[in-house]
Structures are given as C-alpha cells and as structure tokens.
C-alpha distance (Angstrom), angle and dihedral (degrees) to the residues before:
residue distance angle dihedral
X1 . . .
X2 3.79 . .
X3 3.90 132.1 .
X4 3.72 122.7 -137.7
X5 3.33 110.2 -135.2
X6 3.81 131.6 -161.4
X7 3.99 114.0 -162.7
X8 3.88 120.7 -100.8
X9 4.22 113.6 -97.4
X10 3.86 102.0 -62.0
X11 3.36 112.9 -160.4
X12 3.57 112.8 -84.3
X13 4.17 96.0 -173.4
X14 3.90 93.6 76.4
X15 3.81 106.6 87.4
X16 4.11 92.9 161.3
X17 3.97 76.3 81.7
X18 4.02 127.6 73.6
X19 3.84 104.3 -130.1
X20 3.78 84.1 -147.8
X21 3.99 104.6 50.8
X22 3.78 128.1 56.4
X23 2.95 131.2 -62.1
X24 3.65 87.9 24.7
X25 4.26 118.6 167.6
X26 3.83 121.6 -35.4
X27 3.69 132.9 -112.3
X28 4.36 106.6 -83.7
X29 3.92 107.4 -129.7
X30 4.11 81.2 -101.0
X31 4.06 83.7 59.1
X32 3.72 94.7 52.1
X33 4.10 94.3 49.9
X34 4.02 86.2 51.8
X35 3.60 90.5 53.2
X36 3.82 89.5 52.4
X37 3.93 91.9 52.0
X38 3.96 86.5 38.9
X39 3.50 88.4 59.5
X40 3.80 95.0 49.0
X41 3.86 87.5 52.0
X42 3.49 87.7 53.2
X43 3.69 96.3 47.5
X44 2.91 101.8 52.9
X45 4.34 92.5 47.3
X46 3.81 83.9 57.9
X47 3.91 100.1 -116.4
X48 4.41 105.1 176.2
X49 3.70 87.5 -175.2
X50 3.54 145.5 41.8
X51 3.81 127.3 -178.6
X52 4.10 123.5 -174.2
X53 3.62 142.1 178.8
X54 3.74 121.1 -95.3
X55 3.87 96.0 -106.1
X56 3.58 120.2 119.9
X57 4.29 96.6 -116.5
X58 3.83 91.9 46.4
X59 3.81 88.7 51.3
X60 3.30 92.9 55.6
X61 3.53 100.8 45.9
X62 3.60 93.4 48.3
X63 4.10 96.3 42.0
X64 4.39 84.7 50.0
X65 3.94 87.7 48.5
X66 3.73 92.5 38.9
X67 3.66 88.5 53.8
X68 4.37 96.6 44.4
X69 3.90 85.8 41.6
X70 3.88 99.8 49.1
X71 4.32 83.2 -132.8
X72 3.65 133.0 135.6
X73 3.29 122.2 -114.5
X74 4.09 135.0 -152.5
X75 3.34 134.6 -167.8
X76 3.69 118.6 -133.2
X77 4.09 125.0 -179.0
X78 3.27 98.2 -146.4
X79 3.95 92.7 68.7
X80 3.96 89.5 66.0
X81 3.69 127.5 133.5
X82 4.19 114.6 -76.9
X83 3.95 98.1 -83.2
X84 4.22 115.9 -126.1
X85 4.74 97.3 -94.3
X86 3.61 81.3 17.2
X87 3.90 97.7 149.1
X88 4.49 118.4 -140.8
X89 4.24 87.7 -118.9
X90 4.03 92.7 53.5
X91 4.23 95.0 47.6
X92 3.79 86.5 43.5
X93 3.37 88.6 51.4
X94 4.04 102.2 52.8
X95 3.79 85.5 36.9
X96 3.78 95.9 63.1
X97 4.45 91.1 35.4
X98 4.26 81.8 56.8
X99 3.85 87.3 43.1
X100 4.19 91.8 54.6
X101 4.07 81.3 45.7
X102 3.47 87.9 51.7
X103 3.33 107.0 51.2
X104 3.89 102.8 35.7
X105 3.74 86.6 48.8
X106 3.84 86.2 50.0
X107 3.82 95.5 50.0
X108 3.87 139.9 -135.8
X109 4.30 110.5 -42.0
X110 4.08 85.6 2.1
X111 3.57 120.3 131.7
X112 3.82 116.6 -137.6
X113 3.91 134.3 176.8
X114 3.50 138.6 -143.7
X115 3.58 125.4 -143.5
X116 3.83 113.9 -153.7
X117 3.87 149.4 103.9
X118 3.64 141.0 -45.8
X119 3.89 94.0 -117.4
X120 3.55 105.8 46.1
X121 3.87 87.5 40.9
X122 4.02 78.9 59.0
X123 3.88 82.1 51.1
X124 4.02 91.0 55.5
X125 3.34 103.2 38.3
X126 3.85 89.3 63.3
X127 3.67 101.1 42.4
X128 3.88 77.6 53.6
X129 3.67 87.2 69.2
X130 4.07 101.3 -96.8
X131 4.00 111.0 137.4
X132 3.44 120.1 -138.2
X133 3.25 105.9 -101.4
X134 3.68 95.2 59.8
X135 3.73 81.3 52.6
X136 3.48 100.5 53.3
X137 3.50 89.8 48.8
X138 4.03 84.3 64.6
X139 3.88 99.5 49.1
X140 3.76 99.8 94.8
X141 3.62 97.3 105.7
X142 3.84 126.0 92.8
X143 4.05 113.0 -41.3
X144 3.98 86.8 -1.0
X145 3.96 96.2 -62.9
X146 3.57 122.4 166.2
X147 3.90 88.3 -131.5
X148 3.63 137.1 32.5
X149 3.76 121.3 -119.7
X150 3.79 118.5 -75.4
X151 4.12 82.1 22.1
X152 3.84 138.2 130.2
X153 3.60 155.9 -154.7
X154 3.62 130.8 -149.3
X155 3.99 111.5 -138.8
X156 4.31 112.9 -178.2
X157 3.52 137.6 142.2
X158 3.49 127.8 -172.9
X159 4.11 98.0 -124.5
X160 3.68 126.2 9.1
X161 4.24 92.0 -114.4
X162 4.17 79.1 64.2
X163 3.67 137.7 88.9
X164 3.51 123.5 -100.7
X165 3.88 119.8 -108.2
X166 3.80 110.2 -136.4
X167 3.78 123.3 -157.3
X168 3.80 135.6 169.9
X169 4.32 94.8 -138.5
X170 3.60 105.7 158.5
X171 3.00 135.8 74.5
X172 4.11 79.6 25.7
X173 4.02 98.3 -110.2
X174 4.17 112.6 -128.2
C-alpha cells in the first residue's frame, strides 16, 4: 500500500521564490505542526519508507515525518512539482516510474509514502484508474487540489493484475 501525500502549507507569501523550481517556498510554522501530526498518522499506519520530491516544502514535510516516524526517506525527481508546458501524459508518467520505485524499494506487504504535490497527485490518481468526475468531485481544497496540505490518499490493490482502490484517509474527510 502507498499513501499519496500532498506537502504541508508552504509558505505562499515568498514570491522571490518560483513555486515550481527548487528550492521553492518553505513550510509556514502552521506547515511544520501538520507535518508533526502527519507523521503520527503515518506512524501509526506503519509506513518504513517515505520518498519526496526535491522541493523545499516536501523536504520538510517528509524530513519532520521521517523524524516522528523513525523512516527513511529518499528523494526521487520524478515526484517534482507539475513543470510550466508540462503535458497530463508526461506527469502521469514520472508519477507511476516513482510509484514502481516506491514500492519495490518499500518491499512486499510494506507500506510506503510519497511526499509530493496536489497536481501531480491529480496526475496519479487518474493513471490509477479514477475518472474525472470522481476527481473533480475532490478538488475543493486550496487551488482545486484533490487533498489539503499535510493530507493523503490510500492507493492498494490486492494483486498487481487488479485495480487500485483509492481513498481520501487522512485528514478523515467530513
């Protein structure tokens, strides 16, 4: 099983930094406490690994989680932020090559998480067989993202000739 992860709340004041290109902003104070309580949620779900994109907010959420968790973490590329002419096919694309990494680096029965953003988890979650609509119906977060900050879905299947099951599970939706 893997979670989806969208970064904590980066801070969206600092426009001497392109969101899309590393560094990018920082974690806000707010971002940093969800990153504690993500890391509790993940914890306790008994993620071993955790992978993120290179961009400054997913760092830190993944190095604060990493440290609540007891996990190692890895960076891998092709978790970055959607790139400006950046078509759906190539983000899908890298998202499912960093999902293979994922989960053979996380084992057989191992639960692994990856750190990354709200589009490309978009991206994902459709190449994982979701159809738009059912999408849509997710995008009422922040800039239309199918999560909020610091939040996750839960992608398994029960062989890997089966579908994935897709489920918003933290923070627990109303």
């Amino acid at each position: 099983m893997v979670y989806l992860i969208r970064h904590a709340s980066p801070d969206w004041e600092r426009h001497d930094l392109d969101y899309y290109v590393p560094p990018g902003p920082p974690l806000t104070e707010t971002g940093v406490q969800e990153a504690a309580a993500l890391g509790a949620f993940l914890k306790q779900a008994g993620v071993t690994s955790l992978f993120s994109s290179p961009l400054e907010r997913c760092l830190q959420t993944t190095q604060i989680a990493s440290q609540v968790t007891g996990a190692v973490f890895q960076v891998l590329e092709g978790l970055q932020e959607w790139q400006p002419g950046e078509q759906k096919c190539g983000v899908q694309e890298r998202m499912l090559a960093s999902l293979e990494i994922a989960l053979q680096a996380g084992g057989q029965g191992r639960s692994v998480a990856m750190v990354t953003h709200g589009g490309p988890i978009a991206a994902l979650l459709l190449a994982l067989g979701m159809d738009e609509a059912t999408l849509e119906r997710h995008r009422v977060y922040d800039h239309r993202n199918p999560l909020p900050t610091a939040g996750a879905w839960l992608a398994t299947r029960d062989g890997e000739d089966q579908s994935w099951n897709l489920k918003l599970i933290y923070p627990r939706p109303d």
